[in-house]
OpenMM code with the backbone's topology and positions (N, CA, C; nanometers):
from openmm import Vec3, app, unit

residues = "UNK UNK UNK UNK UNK UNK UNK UNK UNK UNK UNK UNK UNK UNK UNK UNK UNK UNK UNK UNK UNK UNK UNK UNK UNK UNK UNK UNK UNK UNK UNK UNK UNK UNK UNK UNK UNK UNK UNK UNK UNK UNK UNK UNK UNK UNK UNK UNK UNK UNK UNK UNK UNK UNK UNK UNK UNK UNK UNK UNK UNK UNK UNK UNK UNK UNK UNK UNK UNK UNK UNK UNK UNK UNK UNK UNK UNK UNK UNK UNK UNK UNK UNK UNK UNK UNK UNK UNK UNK UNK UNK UNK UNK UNK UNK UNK UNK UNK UNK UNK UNK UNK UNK UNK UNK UNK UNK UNK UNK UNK UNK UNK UNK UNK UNK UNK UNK UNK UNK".split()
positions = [
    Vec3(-5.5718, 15.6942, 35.6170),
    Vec3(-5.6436, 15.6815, 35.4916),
    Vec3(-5.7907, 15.6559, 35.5212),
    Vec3(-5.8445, 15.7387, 35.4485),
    Vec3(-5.9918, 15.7154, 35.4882),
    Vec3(-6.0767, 15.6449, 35.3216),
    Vec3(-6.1535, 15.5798, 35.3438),
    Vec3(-6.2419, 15.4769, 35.2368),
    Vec3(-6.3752, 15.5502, 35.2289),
    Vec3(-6.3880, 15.5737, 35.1108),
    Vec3(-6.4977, 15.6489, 35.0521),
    Vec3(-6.5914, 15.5788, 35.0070),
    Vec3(-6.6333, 15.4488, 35.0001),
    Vec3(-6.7356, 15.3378, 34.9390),
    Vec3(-6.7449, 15.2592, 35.1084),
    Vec3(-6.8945, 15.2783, 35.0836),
    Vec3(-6.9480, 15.2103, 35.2081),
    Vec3(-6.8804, 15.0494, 35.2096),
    Vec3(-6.8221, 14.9711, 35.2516),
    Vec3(-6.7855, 14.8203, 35.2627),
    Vec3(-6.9019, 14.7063, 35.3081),
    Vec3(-6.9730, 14.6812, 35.2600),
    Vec3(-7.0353, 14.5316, 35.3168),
    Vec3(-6.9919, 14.4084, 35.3048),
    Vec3(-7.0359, 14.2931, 35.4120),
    Vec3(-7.0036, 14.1865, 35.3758),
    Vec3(-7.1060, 14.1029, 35.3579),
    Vec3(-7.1137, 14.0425, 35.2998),
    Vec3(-7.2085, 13.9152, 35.2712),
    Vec3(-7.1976, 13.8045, 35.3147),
    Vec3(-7.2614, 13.7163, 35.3800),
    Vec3(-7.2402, 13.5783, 35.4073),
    Vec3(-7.3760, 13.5507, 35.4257),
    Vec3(-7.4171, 13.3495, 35.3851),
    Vec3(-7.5109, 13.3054, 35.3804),
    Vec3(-7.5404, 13.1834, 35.4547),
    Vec3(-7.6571, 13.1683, 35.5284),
    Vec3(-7.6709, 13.0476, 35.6546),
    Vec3(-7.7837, 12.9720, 35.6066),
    Vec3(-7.7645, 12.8554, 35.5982),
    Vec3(-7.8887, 12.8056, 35.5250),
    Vec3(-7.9772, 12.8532, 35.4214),
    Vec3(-7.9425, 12.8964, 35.3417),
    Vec3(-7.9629, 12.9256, 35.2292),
    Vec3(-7.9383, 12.8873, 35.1160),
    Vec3(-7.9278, 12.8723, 35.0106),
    Vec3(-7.9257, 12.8278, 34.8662),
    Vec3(-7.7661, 12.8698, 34.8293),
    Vec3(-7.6749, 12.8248, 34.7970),
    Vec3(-7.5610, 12.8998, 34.7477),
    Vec3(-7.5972, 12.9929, 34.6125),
    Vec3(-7.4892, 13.0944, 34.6789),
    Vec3(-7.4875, 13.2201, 34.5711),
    Vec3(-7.6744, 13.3213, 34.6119),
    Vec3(-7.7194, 13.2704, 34.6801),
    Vec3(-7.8126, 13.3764, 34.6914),
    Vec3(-7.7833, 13.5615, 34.7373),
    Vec3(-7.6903, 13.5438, 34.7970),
    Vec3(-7.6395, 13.6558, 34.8417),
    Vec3(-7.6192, 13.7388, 34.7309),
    Vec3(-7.5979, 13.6939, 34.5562),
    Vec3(-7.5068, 13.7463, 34.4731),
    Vec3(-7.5929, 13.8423, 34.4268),
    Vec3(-7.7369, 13.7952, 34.4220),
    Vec3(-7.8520, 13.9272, 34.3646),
    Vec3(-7.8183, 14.0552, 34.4570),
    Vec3(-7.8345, 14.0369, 34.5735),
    Vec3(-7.8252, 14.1500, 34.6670),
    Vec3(-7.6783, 14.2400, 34.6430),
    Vec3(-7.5817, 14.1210, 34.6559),
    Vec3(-7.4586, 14.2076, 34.6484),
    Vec3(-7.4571, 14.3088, 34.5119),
    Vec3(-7.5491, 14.2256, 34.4005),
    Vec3(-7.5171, 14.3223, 34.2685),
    Vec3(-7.6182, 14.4634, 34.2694),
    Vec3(-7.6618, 14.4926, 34.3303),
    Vec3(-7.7912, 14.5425, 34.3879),
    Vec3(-7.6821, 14.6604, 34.4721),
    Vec3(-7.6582, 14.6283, 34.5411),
    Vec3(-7.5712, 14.7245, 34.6225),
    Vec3(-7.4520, 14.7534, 34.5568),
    Vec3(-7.3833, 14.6950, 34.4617),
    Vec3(-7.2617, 14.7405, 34.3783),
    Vec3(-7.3116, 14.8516, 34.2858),
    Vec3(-7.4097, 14.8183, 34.2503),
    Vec3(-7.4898, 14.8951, 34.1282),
    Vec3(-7.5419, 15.0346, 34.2126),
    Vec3(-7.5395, 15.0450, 34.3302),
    Vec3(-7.5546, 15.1540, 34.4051),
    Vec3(-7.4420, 15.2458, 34.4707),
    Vec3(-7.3369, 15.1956, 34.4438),
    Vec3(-7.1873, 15.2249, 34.4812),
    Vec3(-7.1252, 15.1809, 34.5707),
    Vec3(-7.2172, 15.0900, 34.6682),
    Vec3(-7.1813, 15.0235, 34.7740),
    Vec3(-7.0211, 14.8693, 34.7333),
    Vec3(-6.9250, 14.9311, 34.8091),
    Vec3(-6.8582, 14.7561, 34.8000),
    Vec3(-6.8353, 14.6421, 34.8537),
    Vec3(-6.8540, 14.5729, 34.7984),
    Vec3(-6.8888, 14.4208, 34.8198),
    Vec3(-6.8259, 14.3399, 34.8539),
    Vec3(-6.8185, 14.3016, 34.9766),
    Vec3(-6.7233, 14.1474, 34.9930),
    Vec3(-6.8254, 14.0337, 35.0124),
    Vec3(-6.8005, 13.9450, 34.9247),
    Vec3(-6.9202, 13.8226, 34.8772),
    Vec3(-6.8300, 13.7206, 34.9997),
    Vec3(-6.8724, 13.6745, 35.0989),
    Vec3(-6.7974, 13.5700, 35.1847),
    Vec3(-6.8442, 13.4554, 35.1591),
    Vec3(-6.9805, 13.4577, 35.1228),
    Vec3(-7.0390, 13.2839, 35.0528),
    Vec3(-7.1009, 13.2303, 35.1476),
    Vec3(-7.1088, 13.1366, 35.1374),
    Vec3(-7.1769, 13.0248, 35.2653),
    Vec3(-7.1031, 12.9854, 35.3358),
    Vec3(-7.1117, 13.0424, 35.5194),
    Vec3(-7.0179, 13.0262, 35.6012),
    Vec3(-7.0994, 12.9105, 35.7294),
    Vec3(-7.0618, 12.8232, 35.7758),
    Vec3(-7.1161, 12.7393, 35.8676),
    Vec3(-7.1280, 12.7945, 36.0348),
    Vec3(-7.0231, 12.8621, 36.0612),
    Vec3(-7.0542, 12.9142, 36.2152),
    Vec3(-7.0091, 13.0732, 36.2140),
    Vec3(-7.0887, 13.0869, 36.3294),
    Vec3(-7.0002, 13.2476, 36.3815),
    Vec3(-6.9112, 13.2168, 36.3660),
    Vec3(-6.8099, 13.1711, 36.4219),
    Vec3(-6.6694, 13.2096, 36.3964),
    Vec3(-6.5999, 13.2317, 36.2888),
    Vec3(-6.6542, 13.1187, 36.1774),
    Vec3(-6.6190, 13.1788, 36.0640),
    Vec3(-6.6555, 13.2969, 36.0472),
    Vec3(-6.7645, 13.3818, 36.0291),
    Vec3(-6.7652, 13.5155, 36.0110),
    Vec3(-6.7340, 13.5828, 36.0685),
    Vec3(-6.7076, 13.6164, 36.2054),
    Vec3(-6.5904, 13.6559, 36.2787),
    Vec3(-6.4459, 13.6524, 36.2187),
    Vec3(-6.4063, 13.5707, 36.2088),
    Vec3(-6.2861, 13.5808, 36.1288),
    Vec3(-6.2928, 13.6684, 35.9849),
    Vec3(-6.3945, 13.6378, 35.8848),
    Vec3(-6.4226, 13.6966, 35.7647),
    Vec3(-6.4406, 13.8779, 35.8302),
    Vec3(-6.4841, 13.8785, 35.8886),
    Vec3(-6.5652, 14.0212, 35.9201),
    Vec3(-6.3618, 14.0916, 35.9825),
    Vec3(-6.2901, 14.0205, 36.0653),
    Vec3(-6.1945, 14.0486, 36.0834),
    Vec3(-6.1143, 14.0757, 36.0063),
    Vec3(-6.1313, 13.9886, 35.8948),
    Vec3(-6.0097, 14.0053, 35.7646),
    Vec3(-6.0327, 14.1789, 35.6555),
    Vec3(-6.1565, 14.1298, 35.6941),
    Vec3(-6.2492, 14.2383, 35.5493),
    Vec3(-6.2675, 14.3712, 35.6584),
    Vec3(-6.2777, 14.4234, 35.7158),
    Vec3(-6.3124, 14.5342, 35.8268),
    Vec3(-6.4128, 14.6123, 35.7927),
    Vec3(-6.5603, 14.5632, 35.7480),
    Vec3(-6.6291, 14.5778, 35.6645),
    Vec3(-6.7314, 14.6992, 35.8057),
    Vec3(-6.8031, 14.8265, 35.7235),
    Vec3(-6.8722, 14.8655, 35.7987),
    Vec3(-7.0037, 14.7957, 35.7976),
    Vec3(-7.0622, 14.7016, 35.7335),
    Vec3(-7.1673, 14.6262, 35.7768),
    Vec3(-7.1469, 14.5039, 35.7200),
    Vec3(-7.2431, 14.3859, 35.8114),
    Vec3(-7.2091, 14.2608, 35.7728),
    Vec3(-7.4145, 14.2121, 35.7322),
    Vec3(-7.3853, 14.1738, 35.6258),
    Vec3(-7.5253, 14.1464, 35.5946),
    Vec3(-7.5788, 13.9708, 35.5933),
    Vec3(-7.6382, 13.8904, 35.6260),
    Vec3(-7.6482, 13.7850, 35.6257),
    Vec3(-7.7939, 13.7089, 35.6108),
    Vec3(-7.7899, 13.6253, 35.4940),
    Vec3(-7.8988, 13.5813, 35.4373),
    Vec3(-7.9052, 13.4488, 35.4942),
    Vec3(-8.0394, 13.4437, 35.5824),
    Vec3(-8.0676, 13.2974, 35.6227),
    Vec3(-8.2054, 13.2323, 35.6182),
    Vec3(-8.1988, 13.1227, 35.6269),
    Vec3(-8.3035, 13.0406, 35.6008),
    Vec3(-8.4030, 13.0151, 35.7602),
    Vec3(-8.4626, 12.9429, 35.7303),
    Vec3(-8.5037, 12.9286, 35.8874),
    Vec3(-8.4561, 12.9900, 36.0281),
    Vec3(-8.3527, 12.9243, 36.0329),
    Vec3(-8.2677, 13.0087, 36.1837),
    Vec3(-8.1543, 13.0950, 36.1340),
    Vec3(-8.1200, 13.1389, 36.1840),
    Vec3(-8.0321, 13.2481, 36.2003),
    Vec3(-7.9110, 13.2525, 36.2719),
    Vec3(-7.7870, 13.2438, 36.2554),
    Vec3(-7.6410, 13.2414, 36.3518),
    Vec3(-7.6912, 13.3049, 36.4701),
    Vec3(-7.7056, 13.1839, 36.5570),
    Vec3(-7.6916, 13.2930, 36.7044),
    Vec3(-7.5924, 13.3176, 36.7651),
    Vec3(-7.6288, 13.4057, 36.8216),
    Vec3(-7.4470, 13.4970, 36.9152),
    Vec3(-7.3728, 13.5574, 36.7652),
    Vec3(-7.3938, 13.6222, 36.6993),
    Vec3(-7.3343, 13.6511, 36.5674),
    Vec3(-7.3280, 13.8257, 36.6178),
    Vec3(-7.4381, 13.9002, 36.6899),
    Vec3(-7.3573, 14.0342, 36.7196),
    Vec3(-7.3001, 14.0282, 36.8427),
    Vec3(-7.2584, 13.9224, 36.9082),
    Vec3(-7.1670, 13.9745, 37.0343),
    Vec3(-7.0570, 13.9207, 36.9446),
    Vec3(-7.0481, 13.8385, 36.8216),
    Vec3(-6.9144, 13.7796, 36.7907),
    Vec3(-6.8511, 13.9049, 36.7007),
    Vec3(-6.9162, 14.0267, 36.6606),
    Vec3(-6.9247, 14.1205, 36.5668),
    Vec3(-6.9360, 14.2318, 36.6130),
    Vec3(-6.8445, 14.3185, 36.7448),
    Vec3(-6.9137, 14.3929, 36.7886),
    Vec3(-6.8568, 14.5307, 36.7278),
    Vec3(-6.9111, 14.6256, 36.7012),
    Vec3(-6.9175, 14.7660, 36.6167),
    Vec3(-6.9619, 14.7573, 36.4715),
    Vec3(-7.0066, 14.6524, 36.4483),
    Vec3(-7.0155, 14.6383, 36.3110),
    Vec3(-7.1639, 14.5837, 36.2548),
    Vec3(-7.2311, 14.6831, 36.1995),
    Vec3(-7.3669, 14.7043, 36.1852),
    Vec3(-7.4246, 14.5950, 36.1251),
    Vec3(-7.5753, 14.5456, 36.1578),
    Vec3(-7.5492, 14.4030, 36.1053),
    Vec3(-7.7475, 14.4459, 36.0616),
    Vec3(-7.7700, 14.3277, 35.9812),
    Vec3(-7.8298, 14.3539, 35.9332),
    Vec3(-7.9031, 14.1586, 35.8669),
    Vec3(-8.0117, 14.1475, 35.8268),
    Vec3(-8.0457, 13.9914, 35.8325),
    Vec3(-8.1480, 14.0230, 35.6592),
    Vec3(-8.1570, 13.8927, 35.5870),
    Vec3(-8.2777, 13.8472, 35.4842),
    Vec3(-8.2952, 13.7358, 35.4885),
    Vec3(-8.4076, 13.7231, 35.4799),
    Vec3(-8.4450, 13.5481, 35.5266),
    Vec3(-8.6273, 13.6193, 35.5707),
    Vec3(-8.6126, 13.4834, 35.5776),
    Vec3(-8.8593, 13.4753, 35.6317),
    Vec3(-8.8452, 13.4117, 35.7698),
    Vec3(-8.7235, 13.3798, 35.8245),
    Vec3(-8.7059, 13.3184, 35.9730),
    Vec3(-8.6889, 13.3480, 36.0638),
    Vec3(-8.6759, 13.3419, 36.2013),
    Vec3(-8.6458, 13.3816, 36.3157),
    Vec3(-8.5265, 13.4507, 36.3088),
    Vec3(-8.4933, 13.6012, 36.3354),
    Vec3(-8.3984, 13.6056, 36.3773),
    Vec3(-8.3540, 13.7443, 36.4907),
    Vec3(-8.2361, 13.7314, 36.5170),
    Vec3(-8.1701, 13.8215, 36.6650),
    Vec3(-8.1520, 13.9398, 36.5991),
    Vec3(-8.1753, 13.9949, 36.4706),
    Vec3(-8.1132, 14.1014, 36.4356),
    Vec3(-8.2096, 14.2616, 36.4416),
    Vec3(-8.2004, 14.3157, 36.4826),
    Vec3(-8.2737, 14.4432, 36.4799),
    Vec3(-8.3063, 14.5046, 36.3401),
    Vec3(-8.2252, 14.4642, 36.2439),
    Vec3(-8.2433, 14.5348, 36.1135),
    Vec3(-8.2613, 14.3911, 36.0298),
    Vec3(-8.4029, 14.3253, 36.0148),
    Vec3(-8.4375, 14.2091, 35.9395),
    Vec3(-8.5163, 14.2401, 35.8088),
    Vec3(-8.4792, 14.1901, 35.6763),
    Vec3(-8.5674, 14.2050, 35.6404),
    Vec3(-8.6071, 14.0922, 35.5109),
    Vec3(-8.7045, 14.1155, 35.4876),
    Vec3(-8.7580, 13.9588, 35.4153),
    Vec3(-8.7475, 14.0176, 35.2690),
    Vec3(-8.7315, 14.0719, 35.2325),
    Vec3(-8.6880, 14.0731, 35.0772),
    Vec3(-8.5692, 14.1371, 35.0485),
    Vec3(-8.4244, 14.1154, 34.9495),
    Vec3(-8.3520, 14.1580, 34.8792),
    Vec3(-8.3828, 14.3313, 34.8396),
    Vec3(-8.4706, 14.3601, 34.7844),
    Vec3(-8.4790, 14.4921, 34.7407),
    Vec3(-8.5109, 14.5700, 34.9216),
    Vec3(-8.6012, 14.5284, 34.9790),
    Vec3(-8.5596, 14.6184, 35.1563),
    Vec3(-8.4457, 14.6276, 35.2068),
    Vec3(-8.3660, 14.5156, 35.1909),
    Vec3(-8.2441, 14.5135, 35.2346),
    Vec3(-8.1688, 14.6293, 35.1734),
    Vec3(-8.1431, 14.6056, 35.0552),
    Vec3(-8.0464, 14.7176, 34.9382),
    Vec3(-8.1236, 14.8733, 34.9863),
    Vec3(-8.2307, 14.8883, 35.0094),
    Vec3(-8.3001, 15.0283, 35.0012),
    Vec3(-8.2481, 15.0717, 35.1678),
    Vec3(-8.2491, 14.9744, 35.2727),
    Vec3(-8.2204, 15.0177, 35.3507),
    Vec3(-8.0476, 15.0371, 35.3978),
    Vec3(-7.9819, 14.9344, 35.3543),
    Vec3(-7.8096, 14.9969, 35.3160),
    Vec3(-7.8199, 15.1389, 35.2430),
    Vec3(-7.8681, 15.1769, 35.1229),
    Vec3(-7.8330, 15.2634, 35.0320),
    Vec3(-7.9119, 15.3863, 35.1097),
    Vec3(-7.9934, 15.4036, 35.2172),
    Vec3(-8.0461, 15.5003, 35.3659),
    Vec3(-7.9514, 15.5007, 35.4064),
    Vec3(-7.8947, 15.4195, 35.5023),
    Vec3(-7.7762, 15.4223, 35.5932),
    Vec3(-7.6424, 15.5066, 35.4915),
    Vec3(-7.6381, 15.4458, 35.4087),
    Vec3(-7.5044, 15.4767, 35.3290),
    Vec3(-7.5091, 15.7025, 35.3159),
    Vec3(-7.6243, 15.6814, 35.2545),
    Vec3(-7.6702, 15.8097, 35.2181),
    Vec3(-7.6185, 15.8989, 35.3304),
    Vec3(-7.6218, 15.8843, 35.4665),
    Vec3(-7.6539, 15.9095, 35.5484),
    Vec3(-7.4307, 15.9386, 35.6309),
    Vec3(-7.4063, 15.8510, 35.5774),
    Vec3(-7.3011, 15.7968, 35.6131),
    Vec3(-7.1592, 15.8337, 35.5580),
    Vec3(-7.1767, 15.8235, 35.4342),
    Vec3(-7.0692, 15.8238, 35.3608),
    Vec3(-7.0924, 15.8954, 35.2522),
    Vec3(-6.9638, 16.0073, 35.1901),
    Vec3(-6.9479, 16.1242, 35.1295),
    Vec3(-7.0724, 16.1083, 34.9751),
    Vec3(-6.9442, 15.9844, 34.8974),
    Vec3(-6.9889, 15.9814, 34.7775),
    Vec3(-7.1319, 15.9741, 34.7080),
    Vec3(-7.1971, 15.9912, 34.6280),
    Vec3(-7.3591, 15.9987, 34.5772),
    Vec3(-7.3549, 15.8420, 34.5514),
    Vec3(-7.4865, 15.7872, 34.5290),
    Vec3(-7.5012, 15.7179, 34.4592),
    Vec3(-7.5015, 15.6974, 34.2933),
    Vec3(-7.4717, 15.5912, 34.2021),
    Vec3(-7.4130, 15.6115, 34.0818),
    Vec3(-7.6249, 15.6541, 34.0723),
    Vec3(-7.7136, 15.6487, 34.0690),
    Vec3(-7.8500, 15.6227, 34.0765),
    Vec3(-7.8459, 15.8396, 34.0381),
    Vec3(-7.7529, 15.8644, 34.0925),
    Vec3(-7.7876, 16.0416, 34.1627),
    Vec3(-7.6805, 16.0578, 34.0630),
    Vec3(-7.6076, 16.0370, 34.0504),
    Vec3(-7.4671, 16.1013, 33.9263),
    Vec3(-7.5173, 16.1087, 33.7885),
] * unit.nanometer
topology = app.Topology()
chain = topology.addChain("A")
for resn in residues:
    res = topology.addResidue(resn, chain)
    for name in ("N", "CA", "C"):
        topology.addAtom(name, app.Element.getBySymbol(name[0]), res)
């Protein structure tokens, strides 16, 4: 069986609870689906979350620092950072709307279905 809606996951590290929820609606509203994981305290928890959900990207909003060791704990699974802080991720970006514009690139790119934006 193959899945036709790009899968993300969400999780948040020092951050405000529920901040993640603008972004996630942002990317739902683009056809992207959403697993909201919330505010998780260590890699491992998201490791486990990212295990349960088999999500093709894991997106993560942080405050100052950033989960370290979070892509060796995550490996094939495209990762991606929002936050104004330090972080390990190759794909960072400091505002909500970069983030969504740059999933809904990748997605485009990726996966069959249009965006609801193009329908």
């Amino acid at each position: 069986m193959t899945r036709r809606l790009l899968r993300v996951v969400l999780a948040e590290f020092d951050v405000e609870e529920g901040a993640a929820v603008a972004l996630g609606r942002l990317l739902r509203d683009d056809g992207v689906e959403v697993v909201y994981a919330g505010r998780l305290e260590t890699v491992d928890q998201v490791a486990r979350t990212v295990d349960q959900e088999d999500p093709d990207m894991l997106g993560v909003l942080c405050g100052a620092s950033g989960p370290e060791g979070l892509a060796e704990a995550v490996p094939g699974v495209l990762l991606f950072a929002v936050g104004n802080g330090p972080s390990e991720f190759e794909n960072a970006f400091e505002s909500l709307e970069d983030a969504a514009n740059w999933v809904s690139g990748v997605r485009s790119h990726t996966v069959e279905t249009p965006s609801d934006r193009v329908r």
